[in-house]
C-alpha positions as CSV (number, residue, x, y, z in Angstrom):
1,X,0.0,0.0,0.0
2,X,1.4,3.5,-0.8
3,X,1.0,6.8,1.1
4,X,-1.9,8.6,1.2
5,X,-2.2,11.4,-0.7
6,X,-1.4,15.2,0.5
7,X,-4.6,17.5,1.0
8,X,-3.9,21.1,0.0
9,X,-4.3,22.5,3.6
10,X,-1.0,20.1,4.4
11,X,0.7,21.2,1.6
12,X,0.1,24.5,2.4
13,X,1.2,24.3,6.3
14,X,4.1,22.5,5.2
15,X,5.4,25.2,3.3
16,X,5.1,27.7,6.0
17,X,7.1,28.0,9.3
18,X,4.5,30.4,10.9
19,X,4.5,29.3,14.5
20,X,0.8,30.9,14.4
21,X,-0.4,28.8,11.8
22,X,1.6,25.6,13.3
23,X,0.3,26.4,16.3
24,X,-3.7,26.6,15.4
25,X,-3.2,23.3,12.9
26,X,-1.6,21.3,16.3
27,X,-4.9,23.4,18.5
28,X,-6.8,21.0,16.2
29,X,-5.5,17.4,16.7
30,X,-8.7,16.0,19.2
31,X,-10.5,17.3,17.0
32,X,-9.0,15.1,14.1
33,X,-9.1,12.3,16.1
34,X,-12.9,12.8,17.3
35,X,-13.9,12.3,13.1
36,X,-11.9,9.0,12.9
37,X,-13.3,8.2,16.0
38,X,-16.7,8.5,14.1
39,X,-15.9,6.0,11.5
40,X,-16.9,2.2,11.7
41,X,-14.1,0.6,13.5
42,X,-12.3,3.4,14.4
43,X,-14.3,4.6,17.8
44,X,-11.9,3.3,20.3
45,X,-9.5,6.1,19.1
46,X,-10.1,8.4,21.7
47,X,-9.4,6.7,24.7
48,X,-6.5,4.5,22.7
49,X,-4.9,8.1,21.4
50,X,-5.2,9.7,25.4
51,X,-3.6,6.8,27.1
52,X,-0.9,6.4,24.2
53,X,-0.2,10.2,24.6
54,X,-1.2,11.1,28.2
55,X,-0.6,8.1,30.7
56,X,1.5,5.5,28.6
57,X,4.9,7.8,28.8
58,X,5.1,8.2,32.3
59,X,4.3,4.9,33.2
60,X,7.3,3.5,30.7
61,X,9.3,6.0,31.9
62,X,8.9,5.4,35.9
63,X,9.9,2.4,35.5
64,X,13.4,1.1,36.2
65,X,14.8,0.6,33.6
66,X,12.3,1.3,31.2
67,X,10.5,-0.9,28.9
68,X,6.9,-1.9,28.0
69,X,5.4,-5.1,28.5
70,X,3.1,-7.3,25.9
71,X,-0.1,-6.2,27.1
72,X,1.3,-2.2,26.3
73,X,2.7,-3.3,22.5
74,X,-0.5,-4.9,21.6
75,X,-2.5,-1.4,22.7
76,X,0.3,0.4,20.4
77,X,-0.4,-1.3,17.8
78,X,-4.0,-0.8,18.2
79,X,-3.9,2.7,18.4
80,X,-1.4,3.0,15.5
81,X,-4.3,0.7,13.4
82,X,-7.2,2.9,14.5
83,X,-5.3,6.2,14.1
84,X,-4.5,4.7,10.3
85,X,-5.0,2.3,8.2
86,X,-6.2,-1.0,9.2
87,X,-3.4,-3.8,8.2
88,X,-3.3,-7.7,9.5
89,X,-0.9,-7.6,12.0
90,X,-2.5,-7.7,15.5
91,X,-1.9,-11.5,15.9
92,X,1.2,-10.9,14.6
93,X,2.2,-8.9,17.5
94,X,0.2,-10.8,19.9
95,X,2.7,-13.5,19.1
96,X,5.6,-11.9,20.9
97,X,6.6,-13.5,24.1
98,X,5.9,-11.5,27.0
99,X,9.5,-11.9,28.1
100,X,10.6,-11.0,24.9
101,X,8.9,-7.5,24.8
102,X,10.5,-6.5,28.2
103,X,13.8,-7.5,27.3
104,X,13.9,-6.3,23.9
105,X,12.7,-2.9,25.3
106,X,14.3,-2.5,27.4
107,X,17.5,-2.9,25.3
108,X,15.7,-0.5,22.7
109,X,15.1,2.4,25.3
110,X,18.6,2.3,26.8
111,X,20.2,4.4,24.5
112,X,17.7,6.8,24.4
113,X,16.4,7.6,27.6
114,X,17.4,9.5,30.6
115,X,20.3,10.8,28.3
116,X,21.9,14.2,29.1
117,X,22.4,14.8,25.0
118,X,20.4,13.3,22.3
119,X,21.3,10.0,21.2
120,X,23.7,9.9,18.2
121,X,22.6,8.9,14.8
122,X,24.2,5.4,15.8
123,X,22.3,4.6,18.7
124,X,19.0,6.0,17.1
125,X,19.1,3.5,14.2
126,X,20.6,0.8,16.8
127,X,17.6,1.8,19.1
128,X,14.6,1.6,16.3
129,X,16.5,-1.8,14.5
130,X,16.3,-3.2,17.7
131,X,12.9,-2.3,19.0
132,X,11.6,-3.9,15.3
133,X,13.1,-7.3,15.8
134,X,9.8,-8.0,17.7
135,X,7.6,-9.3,15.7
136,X,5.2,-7.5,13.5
137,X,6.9,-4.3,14.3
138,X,8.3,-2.2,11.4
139,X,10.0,1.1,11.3
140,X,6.7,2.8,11.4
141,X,5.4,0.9,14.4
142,X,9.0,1.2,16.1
143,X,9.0,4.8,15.4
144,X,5.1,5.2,17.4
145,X,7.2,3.2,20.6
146,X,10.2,5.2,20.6
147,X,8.0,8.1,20.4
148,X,7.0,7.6,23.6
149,X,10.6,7.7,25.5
150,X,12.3,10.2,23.0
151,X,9.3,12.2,21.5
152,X,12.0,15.1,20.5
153,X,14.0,12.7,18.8
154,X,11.8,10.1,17.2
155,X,8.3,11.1,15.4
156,X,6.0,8.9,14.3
157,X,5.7,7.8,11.0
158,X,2.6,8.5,9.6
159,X,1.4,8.1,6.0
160,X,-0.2,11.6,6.7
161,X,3.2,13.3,7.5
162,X,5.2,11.3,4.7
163,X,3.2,12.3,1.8
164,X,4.0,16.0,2.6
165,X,7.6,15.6,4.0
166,X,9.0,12.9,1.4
167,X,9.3,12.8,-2.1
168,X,7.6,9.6,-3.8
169,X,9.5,6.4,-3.4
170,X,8.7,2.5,-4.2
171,X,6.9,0.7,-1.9
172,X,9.2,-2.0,-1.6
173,X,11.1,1.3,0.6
174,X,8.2,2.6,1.6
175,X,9.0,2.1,5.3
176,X,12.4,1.1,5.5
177,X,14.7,1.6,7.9
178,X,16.2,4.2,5.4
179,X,13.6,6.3,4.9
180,X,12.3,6.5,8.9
181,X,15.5,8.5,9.1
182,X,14.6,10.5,5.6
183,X,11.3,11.5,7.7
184,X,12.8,12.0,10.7
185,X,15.7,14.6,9.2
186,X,13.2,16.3,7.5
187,X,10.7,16.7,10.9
188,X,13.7,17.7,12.9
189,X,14.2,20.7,9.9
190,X,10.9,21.8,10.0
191,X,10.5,22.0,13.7
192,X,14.0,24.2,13.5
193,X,12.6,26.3,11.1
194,X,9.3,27.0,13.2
195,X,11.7,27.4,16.1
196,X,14.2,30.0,14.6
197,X,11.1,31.9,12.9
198,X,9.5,32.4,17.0
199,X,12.5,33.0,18.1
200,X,12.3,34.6,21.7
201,X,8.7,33.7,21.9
202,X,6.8,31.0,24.4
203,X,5.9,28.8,20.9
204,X,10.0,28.4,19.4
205,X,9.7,24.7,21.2
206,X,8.0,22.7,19.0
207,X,9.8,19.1,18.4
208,X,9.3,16.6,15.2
209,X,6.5,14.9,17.1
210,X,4.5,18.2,17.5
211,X,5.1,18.8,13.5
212,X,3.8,15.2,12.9
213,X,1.1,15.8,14.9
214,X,-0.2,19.8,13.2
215,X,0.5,17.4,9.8
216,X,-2.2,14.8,10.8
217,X,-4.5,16.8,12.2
218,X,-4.7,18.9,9.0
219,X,-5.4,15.9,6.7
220,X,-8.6,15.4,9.2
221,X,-9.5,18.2,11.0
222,X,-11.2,20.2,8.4
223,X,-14.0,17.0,7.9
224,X,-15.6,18.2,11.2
225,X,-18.9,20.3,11.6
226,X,-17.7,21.4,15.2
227,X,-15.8,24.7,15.9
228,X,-11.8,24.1,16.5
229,X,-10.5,23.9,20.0
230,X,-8.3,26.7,21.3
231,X,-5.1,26.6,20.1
232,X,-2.9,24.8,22.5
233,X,-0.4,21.5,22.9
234,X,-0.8,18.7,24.8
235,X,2.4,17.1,26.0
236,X,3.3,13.6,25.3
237,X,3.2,12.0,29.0
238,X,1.1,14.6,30.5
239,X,-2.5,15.7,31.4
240,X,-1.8,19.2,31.3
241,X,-1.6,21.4,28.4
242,X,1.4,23.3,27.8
243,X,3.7,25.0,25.2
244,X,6.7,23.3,27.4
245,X,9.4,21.0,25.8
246,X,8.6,17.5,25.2
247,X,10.9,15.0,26.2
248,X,9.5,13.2,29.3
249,X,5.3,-11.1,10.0
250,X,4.2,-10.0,7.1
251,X,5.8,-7.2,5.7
252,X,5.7,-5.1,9.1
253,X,5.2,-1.1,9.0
Protein backbone atom coordinates (compact mmCIF):
# COMPACT_ATOMS: atom_id res chain seq x y z
CA UNK A 1 0.00 0.00 0.00
CA UNK A 2 1.42 3.50 -0.83
CA UNK A 3 1.00 6.83 1.13
CA UNK A 4 -1.95 8.56 1.15
CA UNK A 5 -2.22 11.40 -0.66
CA UNK A 6 -1.39 15.15 0.52
CA UNK A 7 -4.62 17.46 1.03
CA UNK A 8 -3.86 21.09 -0.03
CA UNK A 9 -4.31 22.53 3.59
CA UNK A 10 -1.02 20.09 4.36
CA UNK A 11 0.69 21.15 1.60
CA UNK A 12 0.10 24.51 2.36
CA UNK A 13 1.22 24.25 6.27
CA UNK A 14 4.05 22.47 5.21
CA UNK A 15 5.41 25.25 3.26
CA UNK A 16 5.10 27.75 5.97
CA UNK A 17 7.12 28.00 9.34
CA UNK A 18 4.50 30.39 10.92
CA UNK A 19 4.49 29.33 14.51
CA UNK A 20 0.78 30.93 14.38
CA UNK A 21 -0.45 28.81 11.84
CA UNK A 22 1.63 25.61 13.32
CA UNK A 23 0.31 26.43 16.31
CA UNK A 24 -3.73 26.57 15.40
CA UNK A 25 -3.18 23.30 12.95
CA UNK A 26 -1.59 21.30 16.32
CA UNK A 27 -4.90 23.43 18.47
CA UNK A 28 -6.77 20.95 16.18
CA UNK A 29 -5.46 17.43 16.73
CA UNK A 30 -8.70 16.01 19.23
CA UNK A 31 -10.52 17.31 17.02
CA UNK A 32 -9.01 15.11 14.11
CA UNK A 33 -9.06 12.33 16.11
CA UNK A 34 -12.87 12.84 17.25
CA UNK A 35 -13.90 12.29 13.09
CA UNK A 36 -11.90 8.95 12.91
CA UNK A 37 -13.29 8.21 15.99
CA UNK A 38 -16.69 8.55 14.06
CA UNK A 39 -15.88 6.04 11.45
CA UNK A 40 -16.90 2.22 11.65
CA UNK A 41 -14.11 0.60 13.52
CA UNK A 42 -12.31 3.37 14.44
CA UNK A 43 -14.32 4.56 17.78
CA UNK A 44 -11.92 3.26 20.26
CA UNK A 45 -9.48 6.10 19.15
CA UNK A 46 -10.10 8.39 21.74
CA UNK A 47 -9.37 6.65 24.75
CA UNK A 48 -6.55 4.52 22.68
CA UNK A 49 -4.86 8.12 21.37
CA UNK A 50 -5.25 9.71 25.44
CA UNK A 51 -3.57 6.77 27.06
CA UNK A 52 -0.87 6.44 24.16
CA UNK A 53 -0.23 10.19 24.59
CA UNK A 54 -1.22 11.07 28.17
CA UNK A 55 -0.63 8.12 30.71
CA UNK A 56 1.54 5.47 28.64
CA UNK A 57 4.89 7.78 28.77
CA UNK A 58 5.05 8.21 32.35
CA UNK A 59 4.33 4.87 33.15
CA UNK A 60 7.27 3.47 30.72
CA UNK A 61 9.33 6.01 31.90
CA UNK A 62 8.89 5.45 35.89
CA UNK A 63 9.93 2.40 35.46
CA UNK A 64 13.39 1.14 36.22
CA UNK A 65 14.77 0.64 33.61
CA UNK A 66 12.25 1.31 31.17
CA UNK A 67 10.52 -0.94 28.87
CA UNK A 68 6.93 -1.90 27.98
CA UNK A 69 5.41 -5.09 28.55
CA UNK A 70 3.05 -7.26 25.92
CA UNK A 71 -0.14 -6.17 27.09
CA UNK A 72 1.29 -2.21 26.30
CA UNK A 73 2.66 -3.31 22.54
CA UNK A 74 -0.54 -4.87 21.57
CA UNK A 75 -2.45 -1.42 22.69
CA UNK A 76 0.30 0.45 20.44
CA UNK A 77 -0.39 -1.34 17.79
CA UNK A 78 -4.02 -0.77 18.16
CA UNK A 79 -3.92 2.69 18.44
CA UNK A 80 -1.43 2.95 15.50
CA UNK A 81 -4.30 0.74 13.37
CA UNK A 82 -7.23 2.86 14.51
CA UNK A 83 -5.29 6.20 14.06
CA UNK A 84 -4.54 4.74 10.26
CA UNK A 85 -5.05 2.30 8.23
CA UNK A 86 -6.18 -1.05 9.19
CA UNK A 87 -3.41 -3.84 8.20
CA UNK A 88 -3.29 -7.75 9.53
CA UNK A 89 -0.90 -7.56 11.98
CA UNK A 90 -2.47 -7.75 15.49
CA UNK A 91 -1.93 -11.45 15.86
CA UNK A 92 1.18 -10.87 14.59
CA UNK A 93 2.16 -8.87 17.45
CA UNK A 94 0.17 -10.85 19.93
CA UNK A 95 2.69 -13.53 19.05
CA UNK A 96 5.55 -11.93 20.93
CA UNK A 97 6.65 -13.45 24.11
CA UNK A 98 5.93 -11.54 26.99
CA UNK A 99 9.48 -11.90 28.15
CA UNK A 100 10.64 -10.97 24.86
CA UNK A 101 8.87 -7.45 24.78
CA UNK A 102 10.50 -6.52 28.20
CA UNK A 103 13.79 -7.51 27.31
CA UNK A 104 13.92 -6.30 23.90
CA UNK A 105 12.65 -2.90 25.27
CA UNK A 106 14.33 -2.48 27.41
CA UNK A 107 17.49 -2.90 25.30
CA UNK A 108 15.74 -0.46 22.68
CA UNK A 109 15.14 2.35 25.34
CA UNK A 110 18.55 2.34 26.77
CA UNK A 111 20.23 4.42 24.45
CA UNK A 112 17.68 6.84 24.45
CA UNK A 113 16.38 7.56 27.63
CA UNK A 114 17.44 9.52 30.60
CA UNK A 115 20.25 10.78 28.34
CA UNK A 116 21.86 14.21 29.07
CA UNK A 117 22.43 14.81 25.02
CA UNK A 118 20.45 13.25 22.32
CA UNK A 119 21.26 9.97 21.17
CA UNK A 120 23.72 9.91 18.20
CA UNK A 121 22.60 8.93 14.75
CA UNK A 122 24.24 5.42 15.78
CA UNK A 123 22.26 4.58 18.70
CA UNK A 124 19.03 6.03 17.14
CA UNK A 125 19.13 3.53 14.15
CA UNK A 126 20.62 0.77 16.85
CA UNK A 127 17.64 1.78 19.09
CA UNK A 128 14.61 1.58 16.31
CA UNK A 129 16.53 -1.76 14.53
CA UNK A 130 16.28 -3.17 17.74
CA UNK A 131 12.92 -2.30 19.04
CA UNK A 132 11.60 -3.92 15.34
CA UNK A 133 13.06 -7.26 15.78
CA UNK A 134 9.76 -8.02 17.72
CA UNK A 135 7.63 -9.29 15.74
CA UNK A 136 5.22 -7.48 13.50
CA UNK A 137 6.92 -4.26 14.27
CA UNK A 138 8.29 -2.24 11.43
CA UNK A 139 10.02 1.08 11.27
CA UNK A 140 6.75 2.79 11.38
CA UNK A 141 5.42 0.92 14.40
CA UNK A 142 9.05 1.19 16.10
CA UNK A 143 8.95 4.81 15.43
CA UNK A 144 5.05 5.23 17.37
CA UNK A 145 7.15 3.23 20.56
CA UNK A 146 10.17 5.17 20.59
CA UNK A 147 8.03 8.11 20.43
CA UNK A 148 7.04 7.56 23.60
CA UNK A 149 10.60 7.70 25.47
CA UNK A 150 12.26 10.16 22.96
CA UNK A 151 9.31 12.19 21.48
CA UNK A 152 11.99 15.10 20.49
CA UNK A 153 13.96 12.66 18.78
CA UNK A 154 11.83 10.14 17.22
CA UNK A 155 8.30 11.09 15.44
CA UNK A 156 6.00 8.85 14.26
CA UNK A 157 5.68 7.85 11.00
CA UNK A 158 2.56 8.53 9.64
CA UNK A 159 1.37 8.06 6.02
CA UNK A 160 -0.16 11.62 6.65
CA UNK A 161 3.21 13.33 7.45
CA UNK A 162 5.21 11.27 4.74
CA UNK A 163 3.25 12.31 1.76
CA UNK A 164 4.02 15.97 2.58
CA UNK A 165 7.61 15.56 3.98
CA UNK A 166 9.04 12.93 1.39
CA UNK A 167 9.33 12.78 -2.13
CA UNK A 168 7.57 9.58 -3.83
CA UNK A 169 9.50 6.37 -3.37
CA UNK A 170 8.70 2.48 -4.25
CA UNK A 171 6.85 0.73 -1.95
CA UNK A 172 9.20 -1.98 -1.64
CA UNK A 173 11.12 1.35 0.61
CA UNK A 174 8.16 2.65 1.56
CA UNK A 175 8.98 2.13 5.31
CA UNK A 176 12.38 1.09 5.53
CA UNK A 177 14.71 1.62 7.88
CA UNK A 178 16.23 4.22 5.41
CA UNK A 179 13.64 6.30 4.92
CA UNK A 180 12.30 6.48 8.93
CA UNK A 181 15.48 8.53 9.07
CA UNK A 182 14.56 10.49 5.64
CA UNK A 183 11.29 11.55 7.71
CA UNK A 184 12.85 12.05 10.73
CA UNK A 185 15.66 14.55 9.21
CA UNK A 186 13.16 16.30 7.46
CA UNK A 187 10.69 16.73 10.92
CA UNK A 188 13.71 17.74 12.90
CA UNK A 189 14.22 20.70 9.92
CA UNK A 190 10.92 21.83 10.02
CA UNK A 191 10.49 22.02 13.73
CA UNK A 192 13.96 24.21 13.52
CA UNK A 193 12.59 26.25 11.12
CA UNK A 194 9.29 26.95 13.23
CA UNK A 195 11.75 27.41 16.12
CA UNK A 196 14.18 29.98 14.63
CA UNK A 197 11.05 31.92 12.88
CA UNK A 198 9.46 32.36 16.98
CA UNK A 199 12.53 32.99 18.08
CA UNK A 200 12.31 34.57 21.69
CA UNK A 201 8.71 33.72 21.95
CA UNK A 202 6.83 31.04 24.41
CA UNK A 203 5.92 28.76 20.91
CA UNK A 204 10.01 28.37 19.38
CA UNK A 205 9.70 24.74 21.22
CA UNK A 206 8.04 22.75 19.01
CA UNK A 207 9.78 19.07 18.44
CA UNK A 208 9.35 16.63 15.25
CA UNK A 209 6.49 14.88 17.08
CA UNK A 210 4.48 18.20 17.52
CA UNK A 211 5.11 18.76 13.55
CA UNK A 212 3.78 15.17 12.91
CA UNK A 213 1.09 15.78 14.91
CA UNK A 214 -0.19 19.80 13.18
CA UNK A 215 0.46 17.39 9.76
CA UNK A 216 -2.15 14.82 10.82
CA UNK A 217 -4.46 16.77 12.22
CA UNK A 218 -4.70 18.89 9.00
CA UNK A 219 -5.43 15.90 6.68
CA UNK A 220 -8.64 15.42 9.24
CA UNK A 221 -9.51 18.23 11.04
CA UNK A 222 -11.16 20.21 8.37
CA UNK A 223 -14.02 16.97 7.87
CA UNK A 224 -15.55 18.17 11.24
CA UNK A 225 -18.87 20.31 11.56
CA UNK A 226 -17.73 21.38 15.16
CA UNK A 227 -15.78 24.71 15.89
CA UNK A 228 -11.84 24.06 16.54
CA UNK A 229 -10.46 23.89 19.99
CA UNK A 230 -8.29 26.73 21.30
CA UNK A 231 -5.12 26.60 20.08
CA UNK A 232 -2.89 24.83 22.54
CA UNK A 233 -0.43 21.47 22.90
CA UNK A 234 -0.82 18.72 24.84
CA UNK A 235 2.37 17.08 25.96
CA UNK A 236 3.27 13.65 25.28
CA UNK A 237 3.16 11.98 29.02
CA UNK A 238 1.15 14.60 30.53
CA UNK A 239 -2.46 15.69 31.43
CA UNK A 240 -1.83 19.15 31.34
CA UNK A 241 -1.65 21.36 28.39
CA UNK A 242 1.43 23.28 27.81
CA UNK A 243 3.68 25.02 25.24
CA UNK A 244 6.66 23.28 27.44
CA UNK A 245 9.42 21.03 25.78
CA UNK A 246 8.58 17.46 25.24
CA UNK A 247 10.90 14.99 26.18
CA UNK A 248 9.50 13.22 29.32
CA UNK A 249 5.33 -11.12 9.95
CA UNK A 250 4.22 -10.01 7.07
CA UNK A 251 5.76 -7.24 5.74
CA UNK A 252 5.68 -5.11 9.06
CA UNK A 253 5.22 -1.10 8.99
Amino acid sequence: MGVIDATQDQRRLWTSNESSEWEAALGRYDQGIEVISNRKGKEKLVALDNWYRLKLPAIILGRSPPHMNHEELVRVMEWKLTRGKMRPLMNVVRRNEASSVESTSKLSFKSICNKAAPPTKAAAHESLKTITELKGIGPATGSAILALVCPSEFPFMSDEVMAVALSPTTSSKMYSMERYFELKTALQAKAKAINQAASGSSSADWTPSDVERAVWATAYASCATSPAPSNKRKDIGSDKSSVAKRDPAKRAK
